[in-house]
N, C-alpha and C positions, 0 to 999 in steps of 0.2 A: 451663632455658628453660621459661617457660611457655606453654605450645602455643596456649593458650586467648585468649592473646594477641596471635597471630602476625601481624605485618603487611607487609607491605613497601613500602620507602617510597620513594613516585614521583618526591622532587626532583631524583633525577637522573636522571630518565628523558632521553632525549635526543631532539629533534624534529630534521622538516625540514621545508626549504621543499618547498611542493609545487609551485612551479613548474620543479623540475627534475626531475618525474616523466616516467616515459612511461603515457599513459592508453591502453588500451584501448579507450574508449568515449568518442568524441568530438562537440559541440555539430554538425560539419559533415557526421558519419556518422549525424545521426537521421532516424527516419522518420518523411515528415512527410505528411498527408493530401494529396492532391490531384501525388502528386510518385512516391511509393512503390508501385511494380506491387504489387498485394496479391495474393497465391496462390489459386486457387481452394478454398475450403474449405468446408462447412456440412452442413447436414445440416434433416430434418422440424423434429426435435426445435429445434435450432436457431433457425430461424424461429418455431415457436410461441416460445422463450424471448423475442426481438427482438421480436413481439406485445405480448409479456409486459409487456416494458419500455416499449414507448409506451403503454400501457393505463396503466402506473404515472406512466409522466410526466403522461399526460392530464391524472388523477385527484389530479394532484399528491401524489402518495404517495412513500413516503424511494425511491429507488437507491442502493444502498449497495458503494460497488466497495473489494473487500478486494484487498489483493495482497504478493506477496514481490520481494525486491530485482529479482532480473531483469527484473521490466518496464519498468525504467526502464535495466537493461545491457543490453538489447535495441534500448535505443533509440525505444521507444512512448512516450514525456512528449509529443510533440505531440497521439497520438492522444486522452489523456487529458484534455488541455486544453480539447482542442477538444469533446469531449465532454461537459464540466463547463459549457462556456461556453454548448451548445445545452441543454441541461437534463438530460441524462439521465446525468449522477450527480449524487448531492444531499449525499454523503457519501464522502470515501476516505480509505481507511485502512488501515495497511503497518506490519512493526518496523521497529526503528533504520536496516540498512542500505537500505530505501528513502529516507531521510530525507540519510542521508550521503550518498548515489551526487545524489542530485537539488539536494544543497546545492553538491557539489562542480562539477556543473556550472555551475549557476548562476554561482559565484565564476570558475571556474577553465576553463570553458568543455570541459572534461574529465573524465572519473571513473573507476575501478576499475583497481589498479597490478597488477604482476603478482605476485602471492602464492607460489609456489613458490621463487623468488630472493630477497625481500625477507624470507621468513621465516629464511632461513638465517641470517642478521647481526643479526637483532632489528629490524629498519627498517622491517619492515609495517604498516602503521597511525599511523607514526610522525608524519605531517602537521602542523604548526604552525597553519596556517592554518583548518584543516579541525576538528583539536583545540580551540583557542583560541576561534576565533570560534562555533562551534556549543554548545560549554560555557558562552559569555558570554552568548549569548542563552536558551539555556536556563534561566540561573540567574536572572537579568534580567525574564526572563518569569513563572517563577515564585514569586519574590518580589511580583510583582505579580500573582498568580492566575492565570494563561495557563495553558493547556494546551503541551501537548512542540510540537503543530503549529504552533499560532498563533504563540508565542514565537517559534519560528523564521523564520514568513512575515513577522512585525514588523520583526522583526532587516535579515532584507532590503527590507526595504520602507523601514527609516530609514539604511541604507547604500546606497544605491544605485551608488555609484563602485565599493565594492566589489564588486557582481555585475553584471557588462556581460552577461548572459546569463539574466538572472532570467527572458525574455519564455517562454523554453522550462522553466523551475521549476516544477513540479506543486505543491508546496506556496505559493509564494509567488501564483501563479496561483489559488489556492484561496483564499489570506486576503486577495489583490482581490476577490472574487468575491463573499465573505462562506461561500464553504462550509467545511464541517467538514474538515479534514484532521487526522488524530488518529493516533499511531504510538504504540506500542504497546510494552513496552522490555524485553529479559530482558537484567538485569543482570550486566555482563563477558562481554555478545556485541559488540560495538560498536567499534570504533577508535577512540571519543572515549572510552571507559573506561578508555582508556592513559594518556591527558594530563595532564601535572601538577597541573591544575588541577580535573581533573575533580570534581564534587560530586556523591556518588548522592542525597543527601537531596534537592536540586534536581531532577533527574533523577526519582524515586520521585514527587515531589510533582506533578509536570507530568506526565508516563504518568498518571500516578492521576486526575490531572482528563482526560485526553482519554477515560481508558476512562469515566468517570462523561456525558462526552459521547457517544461510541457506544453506549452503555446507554439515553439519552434517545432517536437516531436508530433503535434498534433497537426499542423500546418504541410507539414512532409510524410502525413499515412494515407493519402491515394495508394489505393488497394493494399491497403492493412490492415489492420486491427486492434478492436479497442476491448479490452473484456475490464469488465469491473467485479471483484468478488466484497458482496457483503456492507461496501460502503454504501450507506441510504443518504445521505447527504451530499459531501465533501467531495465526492468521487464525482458524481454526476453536475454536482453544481460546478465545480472547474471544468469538465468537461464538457459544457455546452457552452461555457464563455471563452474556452482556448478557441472550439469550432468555430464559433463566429467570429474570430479573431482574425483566423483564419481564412474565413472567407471574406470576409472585408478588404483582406489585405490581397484578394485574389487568388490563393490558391487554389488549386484541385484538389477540393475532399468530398467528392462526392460517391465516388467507389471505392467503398468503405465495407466492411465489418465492426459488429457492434454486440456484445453479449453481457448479458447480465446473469448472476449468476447467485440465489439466496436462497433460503427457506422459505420464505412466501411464495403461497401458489395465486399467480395472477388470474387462472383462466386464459381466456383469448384474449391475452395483455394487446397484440394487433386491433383490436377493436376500437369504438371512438366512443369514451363514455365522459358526463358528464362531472358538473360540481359536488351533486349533489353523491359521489361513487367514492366512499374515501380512498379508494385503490387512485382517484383521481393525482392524490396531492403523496402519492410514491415517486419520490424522483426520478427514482433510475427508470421508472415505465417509458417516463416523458424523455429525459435527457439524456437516457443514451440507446433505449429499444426503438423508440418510433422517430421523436422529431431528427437526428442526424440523419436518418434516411430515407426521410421523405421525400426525398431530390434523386436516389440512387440508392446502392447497396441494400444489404439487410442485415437485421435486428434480429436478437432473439432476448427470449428472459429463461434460465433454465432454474428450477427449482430443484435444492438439493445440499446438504449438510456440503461445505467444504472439503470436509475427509475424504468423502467420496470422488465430489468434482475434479479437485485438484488431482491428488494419484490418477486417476481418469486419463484424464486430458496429459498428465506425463506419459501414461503406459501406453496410450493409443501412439501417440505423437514417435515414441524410441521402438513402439513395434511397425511404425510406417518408416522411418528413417533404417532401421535391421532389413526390411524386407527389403528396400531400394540397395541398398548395399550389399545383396545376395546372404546376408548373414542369415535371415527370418523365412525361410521357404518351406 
Protein backbone atom coordinates (compact mmCIF):
# COMPACT_ATOMS: atom_id res chain seq x y z
CA UNK A 1 0.00 0.00 0.00
CA UNK A 2 1.09 3.31 -0.72
CA UNK A 3 0.34 5.55 2.22
CA UNK A 4 1.29 8.54 0.35
CA UNK A 5 -1.71 7.94 -1.54
CA UNK A 6 -4.25 7.10 0.76
CA UNK A 7 -7.78 8.12 0.06
CA UNK A 8 -11.03 7.35 0.80
CA UNK A 9 -13.59 7.32 -1.27
CA UNK A 10 -16.94 9.26 -0.59
CA UNK A 11 -19.37 7.54 -3.35
CA UNK A 12 -20.73 5.57 -0.88
CA UNK A 13 -21.12 7.76 1.76
CA UNK A 14 -24.72 7.72 2.49
CA UNK A 15 -27.10 10.89 3.19
CA UNK A 16 -30.32 11.95 4.62
CA UNK A 17 -33.21 13.68 4.38
CA UNK A 18 -33.07 16.36 6.70
CA UNK A 19 -36.54 16.79 7.10
CA UNK A 20 -36.85 13.95 9.39
CA UNK A 21 -34.50 15.45 11.76
CA UNK A 22 -35.17 16.59 15.29
CA UNK A 23 -33.60 20.38 15.36
CA UNK A 24 -32.69 21.71 18.52
CA UNK A 25 -32.87 25.22 17.40
CA UNK A 26 -35.94 26.22 15.89
CA UNK A 27 -37.07 29.36 13.25
CA UNK A 28 -40.21 29.81 16.20
CA UNK A 29 -37.59 29.62 19.33
CA UNK A 30 -35.64 32.83 18.02
CA UNK A 31 -34.99 35.74 19.69
CA UNK A 32 -36.33 38.43 18.17
CA UNK A 33 -35.91 42.38 19.21
CA UNK A 34 -38.79 43.99 20.56
CA UNK A 35 -40.38 40.31 21.76
CA UNK A 36 -37.17 38.92 23.93
CA UNK A 37 -36.92 40.11 27.90
CA UNK A 38 -33.21 40.92 27.61
CA UNK A 39 -31.25 40.27 30.90
CA UNK A 40 -29.92 43.05 32.76
CA UNK A 41 -26.22 43.07 31.83
CA UNK A 42 -23.38 45.84 31.00
CA UNK A 43 -20.97 47.47 32.45
CA UNK A 44 -18.56 51.44 32.12
CA UNK A 45 -16.55 49.83 29.91
CA UNK A 46 -19.44 48.61 27.96
CA UNK A 47 -21.06 51.79 27.24
CA UNK A 48 -17.79 53.45 26.29
CA UNK A 49 -17.54 50.49 23.70
CA UNK A 50 -21.58 51.27 22.48
CA UNK A 51 -20.01 55.03 22.14
CA UNK A 52 -17.44 53.58 20.29
CA UNK A 53 -19.57 52.16 17.77
CA UNK A 54 -21.91 55.13 17.07
CA UNK A 55 -18.74 57.38 16.73
CA UNK A 56 -17.88 54.55 13.92
CA UNK A 57 -21.18 54.51 12.40
CA UNK A 58 -21.20 58.35 12.49
CA UNK A 59 -18.02 58.60 10.74
CA UNK A 60 -19.05 55.86 8.55
CA UNK A 61 -15.93 53.76 9.40
CA UNK A 62 -16.04 49.48 8.87
CA UNK A 63 -18.07 47.68 12.07
CA UNK A 64 -16.75 44.50 11.64
CA UNK A 65 -18.92 41.69 13.82
CA UNK A 66 -16.76 38.42 13.94
CA UNK A 67 -18.29 35.43 15.53
CA UNK A 68 -18.64 31.48 16.19
CA UNK A 69 -21.39 29.16 15.46
CA UNK A 70 -23.45 29.75 18.70
CA UNK A 71 -24.79 32.88 17.93
CA UNK A 72 -26.81 31.81 15.55
CA UNK A 73 -27.68 28.18 18.07
CA UNK A 74 -28.58 30.84 20.53
CA UNK A 75 -30.88 32.04 18.42
CA UNK A 76 -29.67 36.00 17.90
CA UNK A 77 -29.95 36.00 13.52
CA UNK A 78 -32.78 38.49 14.21
CA UNK A 79 -30.55 40.57 16.48
CA UNK A 80 -27.90 40.53 13.80
CA UNK A 81 -30.08 41.57 11.08
CA UNK A 82 -31.56 44.01 12.51
CA UNK A 83 -28.35 45.38 13.31
CA UNK A 84 -26.94 45.30 9.81
CA UNK A 85 -30.24 46.77 8.51
CA UNK A 86 -29.63 50.05 11.08
CA UNK A 87 -25.99 50.45 10.07
CA UNK A 88 -23.94 49.25 12.72
CA UNK A 89 -22.28 46.24 11.25
CA UNK A 90 -20.71 46.89 7.90
CA UNK A 91 -19.17 43.57 7.80
CA UNK A 92 -19.76 39.85 9.49
CA UNK A 93 -17.93 37.28 9.46
CA UNK A 94 -17.92 33.50 11.18
CA UNK A 95 -16.38 29.71 10.01
CA UNK A 96 -18.27 27.20 8.13
CA UNK A 97 -20.61 26.07 11.07
CA UNK A 98 -22.06 29.71 11.13
CA UNK A 99 -22.82 29.43 7.65
CA UNK A 100 -24.45 25.81 8.04
CA UNK A 101 -26.59 26.38 11.20
CA UNK A 102 -28.01 29.85 9.28
CA UNK A 103 -28.27 27.97 5.83
CA UNK A 104 -30.20 25.21 7.38
CA UNK A 105 -32.61 27.51 8.74
CA UNK A 106 -33.39 29.34 6.25
CA UNK A 107 -34.27 26.04 4.06
CA UNK A 108 -35.51 23.99 6.81
CA UNK A 109 -36.80 26.43 9.32
CA UNK A 110 -34.60 24.39 11.89
CA UNK A 111 -30.82 23.71 12.76
CA UNK A 112 -28.34 21.71 14.86
CA UNK A 113 -29.14 17.64 15.38
CA UNK A 114 -28.23 15.98 18.30
CA UNK A 115 -24.63 14.86 17.97
CA UNK A 116 -23.81 12.38 20.74
CA UNK A 117 -26.60 9.74 19.14
CA UNK A 118 -26.19 10.53 15.49
CA UNK A 119 -22.23 10.04 15.92
CA UNK A 120 -22.70 6.49 17.14
CA UNK A 121 -24.18 5.22 13.53
CA UNK A 122 -22.02 7.40 11.25
CA UNK A 123 -25.47 9.79 10.45
CA UNK A 124 -24.13 13.10 11.93
CA UNK A 125 -23.57 15.54 9.38
CA UNK A 126 -25.15 13.16 6.98
CA UNK A 127 -28.00 15.91 5.45
CA UNK A 128 -28.78 15.78 1.69
CA UNK A 129 -30.25 18.83 1.48
CA UNK A 130 -27.87 20.82 3.65
CA UNK A 131 -24.75 18.75 1.89
CA UNK A 132 -25.98 19.03 -1.76
CA UNK A 133 -27.42 22.33 -2.03
CA UNK A 134 -24.66 24.36 0.07
CA UNK A 135 -21.75 22.47 -2.22
CA UNK A 136 -23.81 23.52 -5.42
CA UNK A 137 -23.69 26.97 -4.67
CA UNK A 138 -20.47 26.99 -3.33
CA UNK A 139 -18.89 25.62 -6.41
CA UNK A 140 -21.41 27.71 -8.76
CA UNK A 141 -20.10 30.72 -7.03
CA UNK A 142 -16.89 30.13 -7.28
CA UNK A 143 -16.50 29.27 -10.71
CA UNK A 144 -17.85 32.58 -11.09
CA UNK A 145 -15.50 34.44 -8.54
CA UNK A 146 -17.91 34.75 -5.52
CA UNK A 147 -16.62 34.63 -2.45
CA UNK A 148 -17.87 31.32 0.34
CA UNK A 149 -20.67 34.14 1.53
CA UNK A 150 -22.01 35.71 -1.33
CA UNK A 151 -22.29 32.41 -3.36
CA UNK A 152 -24.26 31.18 -0.87
CA UNK A 153 -26.68 34.47 -0.28
CA UNK A 154 -27.13 34.08 -4.42
CA UNK A 155 -27.83 30.58 -4.11
CA UNK A 156 -30.77 31.70 -1.84
CA UNK A 157 -31.80 34.52 -3.24
CA UNK A 158 -32.27 32.48 -6.92
CA UNK A 159 -34.05 29.64 -4.97
CA UNK A 160 -36.50 31.07 -3.06
CA UNK A 161 -39.30 28.24 -2.87
CA UNK A 162 -36.51 26.43 -1.56
CA UNK A 163 -35.96 28.68 1.74
CA UNK A 164 -39.46 29.74 3.15
CA UNK A 165 -37.35 31.31 5.89
CA UNK A 166 -34.50 33.09 4.26
CA UNK A 167 -36.30 36.59 6.14
CA UNK A 168 -34.45 35.41 9.43
CA UNK A 169 -30.87 34.25 7.25
CA UNK A 170 -28.08 36.37 8.35
CA UNK A 171 -26.25 35.64 5.37
CA UNK A 172 -28.76 36.01 2.82
CA UNK A 173 -29.88 39.22 4.71
CA UNK A 174 -26.35 40.43 4.09
CA UNK A 175 -26.20 39.74 0.13
CA UNK A 176 -29.82 41.93 0.12
CA UNK A 177 -28.16 44.39 1.97
CA UNK A 178 -25.02 44.49 -0.30
CA UNK A 179 -22.78 43.79 2.97
CA UNK A 180 -19.81 41.61 3.22
CA UNK A 181 -20.57 38.30 4.89
CA UNK A 182 -17.37 36.30 4.58
CA UNK A 183 -16.81 32.65 6.34
CA UNK A 184 -13.79 31.53 6.82
CA UNK A 185 -13.20 27.60 6.28
CA UNK A 186 -10.79 24.94 8.10
CA UNK A 187 -10.85 22.19 5.90
CA UNK A 188 -12.60 18.74 7.25
CA UNK A 189 -14.43 20.77 10.03
CA UNK A 190 -17.70 21.10 8.31
CA UNK A 191 -20.74 18.61 7.64
CA UNK A 192 -20.61 19.64 3.98
CA UNK A 193 -17.01 18.11 3.86
CA UNK A 194 -18.82 14.67 4.16
CA UNK A 195 -20.93 14.95 0.90
CA UNK A 196 -20.22 13.15 -2.07
CA UNK A 197 -20.03 15.78 -3.85
CA UNK A 198 -18.04 17.91 -1.95
CA UNK A 199 -15.16 19.87 -3.98
CA UNK A 200 -12.32 21.48 -1.57
CA UNK A 201 -10.67 23.21 -4.63
CA UNK A 202 -14.19 25.12 -4.93
CA UNK A 203 -14.22 25.49 -1.30
CA UNK A 204 -10.40 26.71 -0.99
CA UNK A 205 -10.99 29.13 -3.83
CA UNK A 206 -14.23 30.93 -2.41
CA UNK A 207 -12.67 31.16 1.57
CA UNK A 208 -9.63 32.58 -0.18
CA UNK A 209 -11.53 35.26 -1.88
CA UNK A 210 -13.85 36.12 1.22
CA UNK A 211 -10.49 36.37 3.38
CA UNK A 212 -8.97 38.67 0.44
CA UNK A 213 -12.37 40.47 1.24
CA UNK A 214 -11.96 40.85 5.06
CA UNK A 215 -8.39 42.04 4.47
CA UNK A 216 -9.87 44.96 2.30
CA UNK A 217 -12.63 45.71 5.41
CA UNK A 218 -9.94 45.37 7.83
CA UNK A 219 -7.27 47.63 5.98
CA UNK A 220 -10.19 50.54 5.73
CA UNK A 221 -11.42 50.38 9.95
CA UNK A 222 -9.24 53.53 10.99
CA UNK A 223 -11.54 54.34 13.76
CA UNK A 224 -13.71 51.44 13.73
CA UNK A 225 -14.45 48.39 15.06
CA UNK A 226 -13.79 45.01 15.40
CA UNK A 227 -15.95 42.91 18.02
CA UNK A 228 -15.53 39.04 17.91
CA UNK A 229 -18.31 37.03 19.63
CA UNK A 230 -17.37 33.55 20.79
CA UNK A 231 -14.99 32.63 18.06
CA UNK A 232 -11.55 31.05 20.02
CA UNK A 233 -9.86 30.46 16.99
CA UNK A 234 -10.88 31.31 13.45
CA UNK A 235 -11.99 34.66 14.34
CA UNK A 236 -8.92 36.13 15.86
CA UNK A 237 -6.47 34.08 13.84
CA UNK A 238 -7.79 35.90 10.42
CA UNK A 239 -7.90 38.83 12.19
CA UNK A 240 -4.47 39.34 13.13
CA UNK A 241 -3.14 38.22 9.61
CA UNK A 242 -5.78 40.72 7.67
CA UNK A 243 -4.06 43.59 10.29
CA UNK A 244 -0.90 42.88 9.36
CA UNK A 245 -1.87 42.74 6.03
CA UNK A 246 -2.83 45.73 6.44
CA UNK A 247 -0.30 47.45 7.64
CA UNK A 248 2.37 46.12 5.46
CA UNK A 249 0.54 47.48 2.66
CA UNK A 250 0.47 50.85 4.72
CA UNK A 251 -2.71 51.54 5.92
CA UNK A 252 -3.89 53.50 8.83
CA UNK A 253 -5.14 50.84 11.55
CA UNK A 254 -4.10 52.05 14.24
CA UNK A 255 -7.15 53.98 15.74
CA UNK A 256 -9.01 51.15 16.24
CA UNK A 257 -11.59 49.37 18.49
CA UNK A 258 -11.33 45.91 19.37
CA UNK A 259 -13.83 43.74 21.79
CA UNK A 260 -13.98 40.31 22.67
CA UNK A 261 -16.82 39.08 23.85
CA UNK A 262 -17.21 35.05 25.75
CA UNK A 263 -17.91 33.22 28.84
CA UNK A 264 -14.35 33.04 29.94
CA UNK A 265 -13.55 35.28 32.64
CA UNK A 266 -9.92 36.58 31.75
CA UNK A 267 -9.16 38.65 34.82
CA UNK A 268 -6.85 41.68 33.93
CA UNK A 269 -6.76 40.06 30.47
CA UNK A 270 -4.58 43.84 29.99
CA UNK A 271 -1.81 42.30 31.81
CA UNK A 272 1.39 40.61 30.49
CA UNK A 273 1.55 37.02 31.43
CA UNK A 274 3.48 34.28 30.59
CA UNK A 275 3.95 30.59 28.86
CA UNK A 276 3.62 28.93 31.54
CA UNK A 277 -0.57 30.91 32.09
CA UNK A 278 -2.79 28.79 29.95
CA UNK A 279 -4.98 31.95 29.65
CA UNK A 280 -1.55 32.65 27.75
CA UNK A 281 -2.49 30.57 24.39
CA UNK A 282 -6.54 32.09 24.26
CA UNK A 283 -6.41 33.74 21.01
CA UNK A 284 -8.70 36.36 21.11
CA UNK A 285 -6.65 37.78 24.49
CA UNK A 286 -3.48 38.10 22.13
CA UNK A 287 -5.18 38.78 18.56
CA UNK A 288 -7.64 40.87 19.10
CA UNK A 289 -7.76 42.49 22.97
CA UNK A 290 -4.10 43.58 23.28
CA UNK A 291 -1.64 43.01 20.32
CA UNK A 292 -3.94 45.29 17.55
CA UNK A 293 -3.63 48.00 19.95
CA UNK A 294 -0.59 48.13 21.13
CA UNK A 295 0.39 51.08 18.54
CA UNK A 296 -3.13 53.02 19.47
CA UNK A 297 -6.80 52.28 20.28
CA UNK A 298 -8.30 50.00 22.86
CA UNK A 299 -9.23 46.54 23.56
CA UNK A 300 -11.45 45.08 25.64
CA UNK A 301 -12.49 41.26 26.57
CA UNK A 302 -16.17 41.24 28.00
CA UNK A 303 -17.37 38.15 29.79
CA UNK A 304 -20.91 37.01 29.28
CA UNK A 305 -23.45 34.27 27.69
CA UNK A 306 -24.37 35.92 24.06
CA UNK A 307 -28.19 36.17 25.01
CA UNK A 308 -27.30 38.78 27.14
CA UNK A 309 -24.40 40.68 25.11
CA UNK A 310 -25.92 40.67 21.91
CA UNK A 311 -29.72 42.08 22.93
CA UNK A 312 -27.43 44.45 24.96
CA UNK A 313 -25.58 46.10 22.68
CA UNK A 314 -28.93 46.24 20.22
CA UNK A 315 -30.98 47.90 22.97
CA UNK A 316 -28.35 50.22 24.07
CA UNK A 317 -27.32 51.24 20.55
CA UNK A 318 -31.64 51.77 19.14
CA UNK A 319 -32.06 53.50 22.66
CA UNK A 320 -29.00 56.06 21.78
CA UNK A 321 -30.14 56.38 18.04
CA UNK A 322 -34.33 57.19 19.70
CA UNK A 323 -32.88 59.63 22.06
CA UNK A 324 -30.68 61.50 19.12
CA UNK A 325 -33.87 61.49 17.05
CA UNK A 326 -36.09 63.23 19.91
CA UNK A 327 -38.09 60.00 19.86
CA UNK A 328 -36.33 58.60 23.61
CA UNK A 329 -36.53 61.60 26.01
Amino acid sequence: MNRRSMQLDYSGVKTYDANDRINLVRIETLKRPGEYEVPVWGSEDFDELVARIKKAKANSSQIIFSMGAHVIKCGLSPYLIQLMKQGYITHIAGNGACSIHDFELAYLGGTSEHVPTAIEDGSFGMWEQTGRWMNEAIQQGAKDGLGYGEALGRYIDRNPDKFPYREDCVLWNAYVLDIPATYHIAMGTDIIHQHPIVDFEAIGKATGTDFHKICYSVAHMDKGVYMNFGSGVIGPEVFLKAISIARNLGYPTFDITTANFDLIDLGDYRSSIGYENPQYYYRPRKNIVNRPVSCGGKGWHFCGDHQQTIPNLYEKLMKAQRKESGQDV
